[in-house]
C-alpha positions as CSV (number, residue, x, y, z in Angstrom):
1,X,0.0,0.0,0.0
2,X,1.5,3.2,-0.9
3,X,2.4,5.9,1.6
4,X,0.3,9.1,1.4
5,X,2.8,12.9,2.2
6,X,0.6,16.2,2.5
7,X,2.9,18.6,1.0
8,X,2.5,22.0,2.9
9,X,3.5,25.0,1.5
10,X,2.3,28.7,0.2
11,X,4.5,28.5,-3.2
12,X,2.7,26.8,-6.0
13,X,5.9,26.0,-7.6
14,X,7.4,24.2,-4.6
15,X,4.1,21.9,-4.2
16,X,4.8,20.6,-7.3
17,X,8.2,20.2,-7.1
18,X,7.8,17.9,-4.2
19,X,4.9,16.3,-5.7
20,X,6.6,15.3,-9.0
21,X,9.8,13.9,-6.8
22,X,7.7,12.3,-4.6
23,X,5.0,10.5,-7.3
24,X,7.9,9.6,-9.2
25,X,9.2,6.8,-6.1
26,X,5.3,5.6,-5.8
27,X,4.3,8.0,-2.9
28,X,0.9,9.2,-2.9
29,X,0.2,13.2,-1.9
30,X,-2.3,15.9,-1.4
31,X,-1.4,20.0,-1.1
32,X,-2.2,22.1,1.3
33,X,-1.3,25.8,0.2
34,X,-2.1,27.9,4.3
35,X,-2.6,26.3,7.9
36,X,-6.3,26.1,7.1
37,X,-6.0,23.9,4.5
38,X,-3.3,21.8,5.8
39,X,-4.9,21.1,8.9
40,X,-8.4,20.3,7.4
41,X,-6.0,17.9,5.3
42,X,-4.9,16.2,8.2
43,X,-7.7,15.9,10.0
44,X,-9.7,14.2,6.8
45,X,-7.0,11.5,6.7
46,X,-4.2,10.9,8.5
47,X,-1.1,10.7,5.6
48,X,1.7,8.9,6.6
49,X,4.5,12.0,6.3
50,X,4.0,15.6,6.5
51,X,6.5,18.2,4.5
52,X,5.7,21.6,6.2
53,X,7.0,24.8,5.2
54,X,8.2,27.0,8.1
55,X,7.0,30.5,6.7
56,X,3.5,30.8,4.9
57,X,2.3,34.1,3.9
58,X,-1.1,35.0,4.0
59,X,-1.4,32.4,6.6
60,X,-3.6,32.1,9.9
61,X,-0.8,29.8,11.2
62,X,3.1,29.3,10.3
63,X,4.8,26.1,10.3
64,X,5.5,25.7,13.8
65,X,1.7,26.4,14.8
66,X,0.8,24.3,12.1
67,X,3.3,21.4,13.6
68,X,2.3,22.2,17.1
69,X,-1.7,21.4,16.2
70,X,-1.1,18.6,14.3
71,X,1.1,17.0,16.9
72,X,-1.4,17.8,19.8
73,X,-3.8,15.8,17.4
74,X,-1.6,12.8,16.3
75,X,1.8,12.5,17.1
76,X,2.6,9.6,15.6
77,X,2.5,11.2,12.4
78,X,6.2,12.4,11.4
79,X,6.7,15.7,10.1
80,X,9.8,17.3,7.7
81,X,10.2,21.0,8.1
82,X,11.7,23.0,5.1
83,X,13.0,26.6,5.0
84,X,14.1,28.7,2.4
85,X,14.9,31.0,5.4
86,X,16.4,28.6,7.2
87,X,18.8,29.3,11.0
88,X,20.0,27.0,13.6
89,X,17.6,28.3,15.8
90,X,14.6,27.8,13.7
91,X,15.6,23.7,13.1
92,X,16.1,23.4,17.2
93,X,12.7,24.5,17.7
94,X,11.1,22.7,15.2
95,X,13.1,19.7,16.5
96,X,11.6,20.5,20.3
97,X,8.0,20.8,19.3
98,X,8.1,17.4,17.7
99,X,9.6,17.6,13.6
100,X,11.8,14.4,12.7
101,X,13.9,16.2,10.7
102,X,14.6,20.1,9.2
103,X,15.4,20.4,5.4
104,X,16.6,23.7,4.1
105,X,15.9,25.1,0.5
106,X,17.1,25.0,-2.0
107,X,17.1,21.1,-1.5
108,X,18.6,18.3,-3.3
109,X,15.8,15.2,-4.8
110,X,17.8,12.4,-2.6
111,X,18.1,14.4,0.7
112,X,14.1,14.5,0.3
113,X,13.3,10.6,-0.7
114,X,16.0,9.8,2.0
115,X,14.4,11.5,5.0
116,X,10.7,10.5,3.4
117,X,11.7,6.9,3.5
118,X,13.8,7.2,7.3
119,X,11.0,9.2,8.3
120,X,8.0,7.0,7.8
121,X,10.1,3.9,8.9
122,X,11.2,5.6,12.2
123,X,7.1,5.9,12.5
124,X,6.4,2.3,11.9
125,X,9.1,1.0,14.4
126,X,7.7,3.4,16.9
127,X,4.1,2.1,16.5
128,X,5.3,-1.5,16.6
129,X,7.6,-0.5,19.6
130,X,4.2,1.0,21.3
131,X,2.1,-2.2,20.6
132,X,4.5,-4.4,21.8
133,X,4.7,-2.8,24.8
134,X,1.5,-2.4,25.3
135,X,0.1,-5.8,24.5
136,X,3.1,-7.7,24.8
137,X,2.4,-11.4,25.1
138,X,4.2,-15.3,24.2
139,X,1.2,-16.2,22.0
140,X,2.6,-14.6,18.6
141,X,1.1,-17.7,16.3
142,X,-1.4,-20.4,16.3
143,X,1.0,-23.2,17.6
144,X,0.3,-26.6,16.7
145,X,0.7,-29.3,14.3
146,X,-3.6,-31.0,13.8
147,X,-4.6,-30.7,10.7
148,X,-7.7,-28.1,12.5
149,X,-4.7,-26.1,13.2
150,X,-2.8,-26.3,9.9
151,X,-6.4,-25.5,7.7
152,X,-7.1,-22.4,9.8
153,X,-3.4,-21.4,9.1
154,X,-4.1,-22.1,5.3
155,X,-7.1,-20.0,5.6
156,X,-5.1,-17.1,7.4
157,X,-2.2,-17.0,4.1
158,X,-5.3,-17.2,1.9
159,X,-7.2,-14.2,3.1
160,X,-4.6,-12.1,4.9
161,X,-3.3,-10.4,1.3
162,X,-6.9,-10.1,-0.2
163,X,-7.9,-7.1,2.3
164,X,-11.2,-8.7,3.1
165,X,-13.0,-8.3,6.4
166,X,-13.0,-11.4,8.5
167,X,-15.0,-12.4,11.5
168,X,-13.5,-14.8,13.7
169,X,-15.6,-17.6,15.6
170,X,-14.3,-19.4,18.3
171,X,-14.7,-20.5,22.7
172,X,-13.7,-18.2,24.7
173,X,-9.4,-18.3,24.6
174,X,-8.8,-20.6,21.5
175,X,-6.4,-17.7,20.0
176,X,-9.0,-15.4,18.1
177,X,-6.7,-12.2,18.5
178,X,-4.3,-14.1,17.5
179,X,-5.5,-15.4,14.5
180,X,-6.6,-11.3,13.8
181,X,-2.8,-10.3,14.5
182,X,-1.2,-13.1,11.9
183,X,-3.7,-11.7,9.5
184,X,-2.3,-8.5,9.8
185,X,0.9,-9.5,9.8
186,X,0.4,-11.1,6.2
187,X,-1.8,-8.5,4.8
188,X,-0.4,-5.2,2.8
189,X,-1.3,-3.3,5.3
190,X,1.3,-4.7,7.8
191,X,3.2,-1.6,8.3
192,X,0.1,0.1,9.3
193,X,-1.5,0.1,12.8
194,X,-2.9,-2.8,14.3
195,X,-5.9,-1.3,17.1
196,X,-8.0,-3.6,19.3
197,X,-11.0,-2.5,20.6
198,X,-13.0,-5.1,23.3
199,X,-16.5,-4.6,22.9
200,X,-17.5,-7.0,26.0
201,X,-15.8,-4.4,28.4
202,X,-16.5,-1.3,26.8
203,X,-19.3,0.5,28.9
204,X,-21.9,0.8,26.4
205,X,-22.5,5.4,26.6
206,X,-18.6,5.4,25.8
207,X,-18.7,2.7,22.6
208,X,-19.5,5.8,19.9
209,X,-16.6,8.1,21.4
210,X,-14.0,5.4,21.4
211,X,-15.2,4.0,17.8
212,X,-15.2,7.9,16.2
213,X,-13.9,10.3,19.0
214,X,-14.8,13.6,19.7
215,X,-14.3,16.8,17.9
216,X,-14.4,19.6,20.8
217,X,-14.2,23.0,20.3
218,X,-11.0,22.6,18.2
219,X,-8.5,23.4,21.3
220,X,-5.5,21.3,21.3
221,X,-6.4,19.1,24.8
222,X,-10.2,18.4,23.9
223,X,-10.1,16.7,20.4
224,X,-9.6,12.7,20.6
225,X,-9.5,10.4,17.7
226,X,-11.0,7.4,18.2
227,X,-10.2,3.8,16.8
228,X,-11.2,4.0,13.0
229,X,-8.9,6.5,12.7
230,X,-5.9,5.6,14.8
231,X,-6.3,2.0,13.0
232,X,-6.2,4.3,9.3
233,X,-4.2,2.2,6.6
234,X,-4.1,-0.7,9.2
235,X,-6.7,-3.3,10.6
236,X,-9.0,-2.8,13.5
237,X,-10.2,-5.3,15.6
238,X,-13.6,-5.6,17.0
239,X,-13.4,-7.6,19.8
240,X,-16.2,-10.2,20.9
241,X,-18.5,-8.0,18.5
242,X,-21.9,-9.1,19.8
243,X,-21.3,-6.7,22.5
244,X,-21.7,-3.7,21.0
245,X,-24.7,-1.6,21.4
246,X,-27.5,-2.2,18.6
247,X,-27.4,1.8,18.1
248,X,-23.9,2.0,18.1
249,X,-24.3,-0.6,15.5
250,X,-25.8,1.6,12.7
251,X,-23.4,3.8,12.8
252,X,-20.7,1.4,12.3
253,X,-22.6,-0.4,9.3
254,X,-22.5,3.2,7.4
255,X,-18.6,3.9,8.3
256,X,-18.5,0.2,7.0
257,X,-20.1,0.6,3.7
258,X,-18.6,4.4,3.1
259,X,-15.2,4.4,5.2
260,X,-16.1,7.9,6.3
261,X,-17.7,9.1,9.8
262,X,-18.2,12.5,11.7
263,X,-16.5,12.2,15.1
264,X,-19.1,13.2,18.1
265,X,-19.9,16.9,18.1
266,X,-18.4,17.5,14.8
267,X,-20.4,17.9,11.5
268,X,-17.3,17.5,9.1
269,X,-16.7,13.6,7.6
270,X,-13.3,11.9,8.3
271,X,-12.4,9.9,5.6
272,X,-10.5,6.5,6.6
273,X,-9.0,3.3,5.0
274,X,-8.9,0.7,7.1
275,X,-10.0,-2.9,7.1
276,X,-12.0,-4.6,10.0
277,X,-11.5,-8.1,11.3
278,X,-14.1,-9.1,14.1
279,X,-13.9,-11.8,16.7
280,X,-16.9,-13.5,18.3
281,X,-17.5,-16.5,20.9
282,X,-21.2,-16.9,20.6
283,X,-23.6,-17.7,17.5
284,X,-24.5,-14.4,16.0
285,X,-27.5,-16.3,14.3
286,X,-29.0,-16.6,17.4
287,X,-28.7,-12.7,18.5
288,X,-29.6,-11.7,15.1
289,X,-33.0,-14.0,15.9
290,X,-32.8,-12.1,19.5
291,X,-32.5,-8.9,17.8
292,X,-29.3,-8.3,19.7
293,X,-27.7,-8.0,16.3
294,X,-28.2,-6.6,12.9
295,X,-28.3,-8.9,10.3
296,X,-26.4,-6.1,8.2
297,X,-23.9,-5.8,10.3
298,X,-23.1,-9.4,10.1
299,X,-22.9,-9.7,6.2
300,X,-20.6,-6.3,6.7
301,X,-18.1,-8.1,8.8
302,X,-18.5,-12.4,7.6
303,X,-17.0,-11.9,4.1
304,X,-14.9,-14.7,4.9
305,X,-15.8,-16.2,8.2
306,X,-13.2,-18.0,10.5
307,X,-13.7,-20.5,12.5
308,X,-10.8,-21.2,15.8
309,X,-11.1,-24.8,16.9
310,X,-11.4,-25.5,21.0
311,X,-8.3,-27.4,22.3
312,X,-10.3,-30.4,23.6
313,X,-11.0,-30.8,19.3
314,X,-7.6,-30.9,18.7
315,X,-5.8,-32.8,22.0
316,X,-2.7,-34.0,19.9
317,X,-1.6,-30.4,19.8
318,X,-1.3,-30.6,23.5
319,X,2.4,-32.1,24.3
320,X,4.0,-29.6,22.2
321,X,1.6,-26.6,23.0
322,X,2.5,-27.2,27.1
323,X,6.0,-27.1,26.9
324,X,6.4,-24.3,24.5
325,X,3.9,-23.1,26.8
326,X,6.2,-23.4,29.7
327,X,9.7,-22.4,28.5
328,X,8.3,-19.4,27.7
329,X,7.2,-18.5,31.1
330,X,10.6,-19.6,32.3
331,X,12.2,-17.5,30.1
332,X,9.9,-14.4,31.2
333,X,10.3,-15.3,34.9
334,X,13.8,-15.5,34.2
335,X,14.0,-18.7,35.6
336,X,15.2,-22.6,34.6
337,X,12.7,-24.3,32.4
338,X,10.9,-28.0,33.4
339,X,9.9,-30.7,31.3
340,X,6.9,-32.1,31.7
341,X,6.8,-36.0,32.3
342,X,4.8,-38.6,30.0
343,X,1.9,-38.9,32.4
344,X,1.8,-35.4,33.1
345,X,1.4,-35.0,29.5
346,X,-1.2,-38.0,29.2
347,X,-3.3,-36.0,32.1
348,X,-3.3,-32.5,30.5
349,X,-4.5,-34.4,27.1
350,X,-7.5,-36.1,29.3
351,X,-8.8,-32.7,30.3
352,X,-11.7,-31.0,28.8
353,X,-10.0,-27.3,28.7
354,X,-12.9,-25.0,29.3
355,X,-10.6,-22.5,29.2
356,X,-8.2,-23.3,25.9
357,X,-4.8,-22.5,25.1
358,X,-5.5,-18.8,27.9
359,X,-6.1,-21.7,30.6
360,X,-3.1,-24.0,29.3
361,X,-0.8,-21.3,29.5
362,X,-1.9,-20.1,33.5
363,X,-1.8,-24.0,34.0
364,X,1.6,-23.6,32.5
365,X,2.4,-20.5,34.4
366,X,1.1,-21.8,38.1
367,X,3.2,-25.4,37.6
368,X,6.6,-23.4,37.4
369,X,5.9,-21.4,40.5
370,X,4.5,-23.8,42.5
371,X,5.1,-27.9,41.2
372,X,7.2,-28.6,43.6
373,X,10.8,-30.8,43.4
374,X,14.3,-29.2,42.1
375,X,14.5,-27.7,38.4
376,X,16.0,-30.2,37.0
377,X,13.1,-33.0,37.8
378,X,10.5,-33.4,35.4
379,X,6.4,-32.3,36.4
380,X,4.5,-35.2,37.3
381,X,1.3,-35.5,37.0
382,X,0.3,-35.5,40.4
383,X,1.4,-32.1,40.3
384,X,-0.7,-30.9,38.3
385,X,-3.4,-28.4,40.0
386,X,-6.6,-31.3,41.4
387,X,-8.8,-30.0,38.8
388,X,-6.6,-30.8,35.8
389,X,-6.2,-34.4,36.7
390,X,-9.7,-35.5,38.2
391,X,-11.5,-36.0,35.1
392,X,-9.5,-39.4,34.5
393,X,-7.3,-39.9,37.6
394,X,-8.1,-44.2,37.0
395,X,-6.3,-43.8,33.7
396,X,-3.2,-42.4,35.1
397,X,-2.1,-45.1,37.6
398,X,-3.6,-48.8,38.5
399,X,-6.1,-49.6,40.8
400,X,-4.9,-49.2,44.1
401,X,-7.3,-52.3,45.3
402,X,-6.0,-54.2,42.8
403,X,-3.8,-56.7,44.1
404,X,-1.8,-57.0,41.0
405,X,0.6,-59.3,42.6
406,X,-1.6,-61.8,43.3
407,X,-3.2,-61.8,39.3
408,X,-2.2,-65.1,36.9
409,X,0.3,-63.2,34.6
410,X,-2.4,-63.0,31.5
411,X,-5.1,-61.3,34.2
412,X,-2.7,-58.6,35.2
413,X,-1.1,-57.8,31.7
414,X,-4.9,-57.7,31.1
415,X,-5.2,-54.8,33.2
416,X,-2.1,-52.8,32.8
417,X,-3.3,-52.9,28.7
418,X,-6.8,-51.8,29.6
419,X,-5.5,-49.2,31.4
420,X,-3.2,-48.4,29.3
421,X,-4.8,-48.0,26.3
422,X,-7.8,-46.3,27.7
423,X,-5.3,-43.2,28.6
424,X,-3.7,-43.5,25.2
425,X,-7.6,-43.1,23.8
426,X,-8.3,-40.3,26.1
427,X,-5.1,-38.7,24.9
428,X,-5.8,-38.2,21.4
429,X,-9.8,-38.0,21.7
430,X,-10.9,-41.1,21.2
431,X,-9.2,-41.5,17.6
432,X,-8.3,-44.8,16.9
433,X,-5.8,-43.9,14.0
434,X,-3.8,-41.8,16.1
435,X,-3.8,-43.9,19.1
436,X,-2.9,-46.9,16.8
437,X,-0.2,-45.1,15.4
438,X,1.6,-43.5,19.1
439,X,1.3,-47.3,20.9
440,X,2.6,-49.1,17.2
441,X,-0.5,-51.0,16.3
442,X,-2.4,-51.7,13.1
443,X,-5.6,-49.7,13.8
444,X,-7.8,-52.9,12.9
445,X,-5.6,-54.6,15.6
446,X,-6.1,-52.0,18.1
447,X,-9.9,-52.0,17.0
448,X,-9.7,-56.0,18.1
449,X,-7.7,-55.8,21.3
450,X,-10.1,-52.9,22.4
451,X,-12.9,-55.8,21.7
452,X,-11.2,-58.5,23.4
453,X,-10.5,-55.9,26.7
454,X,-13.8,-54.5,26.8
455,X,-13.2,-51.2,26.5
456,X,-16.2,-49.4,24.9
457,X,-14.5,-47.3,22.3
458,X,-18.3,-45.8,21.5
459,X,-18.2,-43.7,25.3
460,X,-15.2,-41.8,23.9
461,X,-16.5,-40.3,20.8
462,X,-14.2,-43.0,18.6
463,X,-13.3,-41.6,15.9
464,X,-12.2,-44.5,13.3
465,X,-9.9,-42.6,11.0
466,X,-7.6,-39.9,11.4
């Protein structure tokens, strides 16, 4: 996507002089010939660079006012000053009130495309820098080798480039931001912003300000952009989007369909580009039927819909997921990493995960603070928090009645096997393929011994192919 300059200055000539440099290396631009112009300009659409003459004539503003409003507006917008005029003084001050970089006049083509280019890169890093500070978090992919996981990553490198909007369904902590961030990440717009807004804990009187913002009276401290337009030439996300207000959800079909919107208290339009991905853990069918949501709204944001599978779906993932899981909370504690033992593994795979990969990583986070034993000892699984374990604890260990010693040898391998296998079953949810494969069975074998044990497959959810 290219990168759009506002050229600001009151000579005609100079304008075009930029422009034609500029257009030539792909930039896109707009004029603005006085502070009026430039900062209606600005506020319409964010561009990515500002060039901004220090002396205007016939201007309300010069170039420092000029820099000064626009920076009390958006700072993350880099501005170049130029001067035909130009004094060490003059470049300091610019430099204090927030200009990446002073240019004199008469300038030379490469100086200009040079600062452009280190400009709006210092800008991106910045915003990158912000975010990752901001949200910064292990969970940077959708870990995982299932083929559930592998077809939602296929789907992500499919519709990341096309600029479609994309709503994401999934429980509660499968990875749904995460599956918006990688879409970013791949899309054209990855050197834009990426801007989350969480409609389930918005208060519902504050949705429209944070969604448009609010115009005040034009003074410096009372103007606030909102999220379409901090998220311009990037990707917003709407966060569990059945939340939002059904009024608020009008407005945002219209800044949908047009990519303009007035902010609150202002009359003017602010134009935007930006591309919406939405996230949702309940079935927007049903609130449409409630008339919770608008059916409009939906076709708006389900061009391509998304669909996150729950970890209990896709259990084989679980080994690997747990101990990337927990080396990277060593390494953010700062601490040795564990390993996790087989039946430690066996009982995390036998869980239901109510929670997802969220609850596997606190599991994850809770066993290196508290498990107990040295670091270098592996987690067993009776060190796993109570509730992890309970819902199989018989699979994990014999019977303690069982006298095992006193069984006829074919009686007790009888019961170690049933035991066995039923964890084994229980580990990759009930699929017979995969289990067949891990314990080194045919899968019509396994089928038989299953038979001759008594196991009844049919409790698990078999499934008879992988």
């Amino acid at each position: 996507m290219a990168h759009e300059v506002l050229i600001v200055d009151d000579e005609p000539d100079i304008r075009l002089l930029i422009d034609g440099i500029l257009s030539d290396e792909g930039y896109e631009t707009r004029q603005a010939g006085n502070s009026d112009a430039a900062i209606a300009a600005f506020t319409a659409k964010r561009p990515s660079l500002v060039i901004l003459d220090v002396w205007l004539q016939g201007s309300r503003l010069d170039g420092l006012g000029i820099l000064k409003a626009m920076h009390a507006e958006d700072p993350t917008v880099p501005v170049v000053m130029i001067s035909g005029h130009g004094t060490i003084e003059t470049a300091v001050t610019a430099l204090q009130h927030g200009a990446y970089d002073f240019i004199e006049k008469p300038f030379q083509t490469d100086r200009i495309l040079v600062i452009a280019r280190r400009a709006i890169e210092a800008a991106r890093l910045s915003r990158e820098n912000a975010e990752l500070r901001l949200r910064a978090g292990p969970e940077t992919t959708l870990d995982g080798a299932s083929a559930l996981v592998a077809a939602v990553r296929t789907q992500i490198e499919r519709v990341a480039p096309t600029g479609s909007r994309v709503l994401i369904s999934g429980l509660a902590g499968v990875g749904k931001e995460v599956a918006a961030r990688m879409i970013h990440a791949k899309s054209r717009r990855a050197d834009g912003p990426f801007v989350a807004l969480n409609c389930a804990t918005l208060a519902p009187a504050r949705f429209e300000e944070e969604l448009f913002g609010i115009e005040g009276d034009g003074a410096d401290n009372t103007r606030r952009i909102g999220v379409l337009e901090r998220a311009d030439r990037g990707t917003l996300l709407l966060d569990e989007v059945v939340d939002m207000p059904v009024e608020t959800q009008g407005k945002i079909v219209r800044a949908l369909q047009d990519q303009t919107f007035e902010r609150l208290g202002g009359a003017a339009r602010v134009k935007v580009d930006v591309r919406v991905i939405a996230t949702t853990n309940r079935d927007l069918h049903a609130a449409i039927g409630a008339g919770r949501f608008r059916e409009d709204l939906y076709y708006r944001l389900a061009v391509v819909p998304l669909r996150i599978p729950s970890l209990r779906e896709r259990r084989e993932d679980i080994p690997e997921l747990a101990r990337t899981l927990l080396r990277r909370s060593a390494e953010t504690a700062g601490i040795a990493p564990r390993e996790l033992s087989a039946d430690a593994i066996v009982a995390l795979q036998g869980y239901e995960w109510p929670g997802n990969v969220r609850e596997l990583r606190n599991v994850m986070d809770w066993l290196l603070i508290m498990a107990p034993g040295a670091a270098n000892e592996p987690i067993r699984a009776e060190m796993l928090p109570p509730y992890v374990g309970q819902g199989a604890p018989a699979l994990m260990k014999f019977d303690a009645s069982a006298d095992v010693m006193g069984l006829p040898l074919r009686e007790a391998r009888d019961l170690f096997e049933t035991q066995y296998l039923q964890a084994q079953l229980m580990r990759f949810g009930g699929n017979i393929s995969r289990t067949a494969g891990f314990v080194g069975m045919e899968r019509s074998a396994l089928h038989r011994k299953l038979k001759q044990l008594g196991v009844n497959t049919e409790d698990r959810n078999v499934v008879a192919s992988g």
